[in-house]
N, C-alpha and C positions, 0 to 999 in steps of 0.2 A: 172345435167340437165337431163342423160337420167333415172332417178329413176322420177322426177318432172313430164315426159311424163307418165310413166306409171302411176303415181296416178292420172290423170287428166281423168273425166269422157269424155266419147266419146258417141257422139247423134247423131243420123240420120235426120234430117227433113225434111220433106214434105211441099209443098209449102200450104197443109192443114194445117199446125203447125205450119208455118212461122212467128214469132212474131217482132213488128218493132224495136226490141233488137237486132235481128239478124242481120234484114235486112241491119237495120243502120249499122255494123260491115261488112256487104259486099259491102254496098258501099263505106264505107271509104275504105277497105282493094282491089275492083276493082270500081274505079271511070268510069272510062273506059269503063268498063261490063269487062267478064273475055276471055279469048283465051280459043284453045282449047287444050294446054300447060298445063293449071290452073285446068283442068279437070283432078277429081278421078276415076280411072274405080275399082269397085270392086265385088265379089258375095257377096249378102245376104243370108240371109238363108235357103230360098227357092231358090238357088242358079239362081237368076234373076243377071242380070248381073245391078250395079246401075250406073250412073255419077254423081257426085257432087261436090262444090268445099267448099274446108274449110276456116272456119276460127275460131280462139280461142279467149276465156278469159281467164280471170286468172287459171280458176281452169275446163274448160270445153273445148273439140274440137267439132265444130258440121259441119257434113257432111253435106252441103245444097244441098239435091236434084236438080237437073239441070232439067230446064224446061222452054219452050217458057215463060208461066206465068209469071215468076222469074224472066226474062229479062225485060221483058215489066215494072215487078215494080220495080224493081232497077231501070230504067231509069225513071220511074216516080218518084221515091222516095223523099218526102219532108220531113223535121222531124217535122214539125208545121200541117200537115196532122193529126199529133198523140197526143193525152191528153199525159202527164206522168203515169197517171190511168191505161192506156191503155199497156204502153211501152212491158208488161211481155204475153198481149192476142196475140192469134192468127189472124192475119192481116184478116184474111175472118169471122170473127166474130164480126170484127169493125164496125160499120155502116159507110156509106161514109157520108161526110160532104155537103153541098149544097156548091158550090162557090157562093161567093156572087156574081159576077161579072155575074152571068147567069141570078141573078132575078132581076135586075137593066138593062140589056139588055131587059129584055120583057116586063119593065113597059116603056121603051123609046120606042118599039115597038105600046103599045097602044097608047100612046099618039101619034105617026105618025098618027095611023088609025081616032082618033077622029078628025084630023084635016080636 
């Protein structure tokens, strides 16, 4: 097991890289959102101090940079928000989808007015 650790790649991500691969794997793994228990403190290389909280696959650990952002879309997090196309991009390179329910609100809106 601890040979298995060491060959498994280790990733840092930034909520600029964040792909809804991941994301989905942080909210299955913190439904909840995370504490501050779940939080990595560590230096990088330009000895910045980072937070993040992990989570792995089969063959990768990836450190998810800790950020208001991060929260906010974890708890928005839908998996039908995301094509399968999509699964492996980075989540701020997605375009957002229209809810339908906002353009059926403003077509009941005009028909109030013409009344």
């Amino acid at each position: 097991m601890h040979d298995q650790i060491k060959a498994m790649k280790r990733v840092i991500v930034d909520y600029k890289k964040l792909t809804p691969e991941i994301l989905s794997l942080l909210v299955e793994k913190y439904p909840d959102g995370y504490d501050d228990d779940q939080i990595i403190s560590f230096k990088n290389a330009k000895n910045e101090t980072i937070e993040a909280v992990e989570v792995r696959t089969e063959d990768s650990i990836y450190l998810v940079k800790v950020s208001t952002r991060l929260e906010n879309t974890m708890a928005n997090y839908d998996e039908d928000d995301y094509e399968d196309s999509d699964f492996n991009e980075p989540i701020v390179d997605i375009p957002e989808k229209e809810i339908e329910g906002d353009v059926e609100e403003e077509e009941d809106e005009d028909e109030d007015r013409d009344k």
